[in-house]
N, C-alpha and C positions, 0 to 999 in steps of 0.2 A: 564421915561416912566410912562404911568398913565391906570389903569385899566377902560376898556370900555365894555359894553355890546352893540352892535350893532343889531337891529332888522329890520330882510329883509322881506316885506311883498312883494309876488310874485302872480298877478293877471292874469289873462288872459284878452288881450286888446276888450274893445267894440267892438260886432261883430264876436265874434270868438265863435264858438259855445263850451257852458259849461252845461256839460248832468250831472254834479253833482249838479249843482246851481240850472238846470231846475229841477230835482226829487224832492229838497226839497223844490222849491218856492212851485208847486204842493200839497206837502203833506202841506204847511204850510196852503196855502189855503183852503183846508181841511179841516185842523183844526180851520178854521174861522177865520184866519189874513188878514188882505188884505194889501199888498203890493205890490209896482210898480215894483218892481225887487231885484233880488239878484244873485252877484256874490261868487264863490268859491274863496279864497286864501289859499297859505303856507305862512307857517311864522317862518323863520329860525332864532334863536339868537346865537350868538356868540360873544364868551368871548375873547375880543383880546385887546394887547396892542399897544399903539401909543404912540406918542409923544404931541396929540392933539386931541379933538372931530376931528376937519378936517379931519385930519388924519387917522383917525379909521373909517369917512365916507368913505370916499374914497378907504380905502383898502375893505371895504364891498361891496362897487359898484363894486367895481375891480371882487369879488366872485361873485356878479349876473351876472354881462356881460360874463361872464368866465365859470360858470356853472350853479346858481341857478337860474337862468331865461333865456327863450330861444328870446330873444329881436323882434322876426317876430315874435311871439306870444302871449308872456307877457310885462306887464308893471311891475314896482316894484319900492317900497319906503324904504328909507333908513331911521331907526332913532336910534340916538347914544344917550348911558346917561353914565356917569360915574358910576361905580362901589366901 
């Protein structure tokens, strides 16, 4: 078994309204940035063991489909590095 850090980035899919993303695009504006948009994410990492990078994707997909992303609503990225 081989040690993996697996980082789950959890978005809300285009379209779904984001009152956190919209406060701060607002304030960024504000502050004289100009930009086309901005989404909020979490970003959950976990320390888990596999037998393979696969492996330790997979069991992280397994955790968003399951709990840490609500699929009718979020999108989410998987990425594993060894530890």
């Amino acid at each position: 078994m081989t040690a993996y850090t697996a980082t789950v980035t959890v978005r809300l899919k285009h379209g779904v309204l984001d009152p956190e993303a919209e406060t701060t695009k607002g304030a960024l504006k504000r502050l004289g940035f100009d930009l086309e948009d901005l989404r909020s994410a979490d970003r959950f990492e976990i320390d888990l063991e596999a037998d393979s990078a696969d492996g330790a994707r997979y069991r992280a997909g397994e955790m968003a489909e399951r709990l840490l992303a609500n699929p009718t609503i979020h999108d989410y990225d998987v990425e594993v590095d060894e530890r």
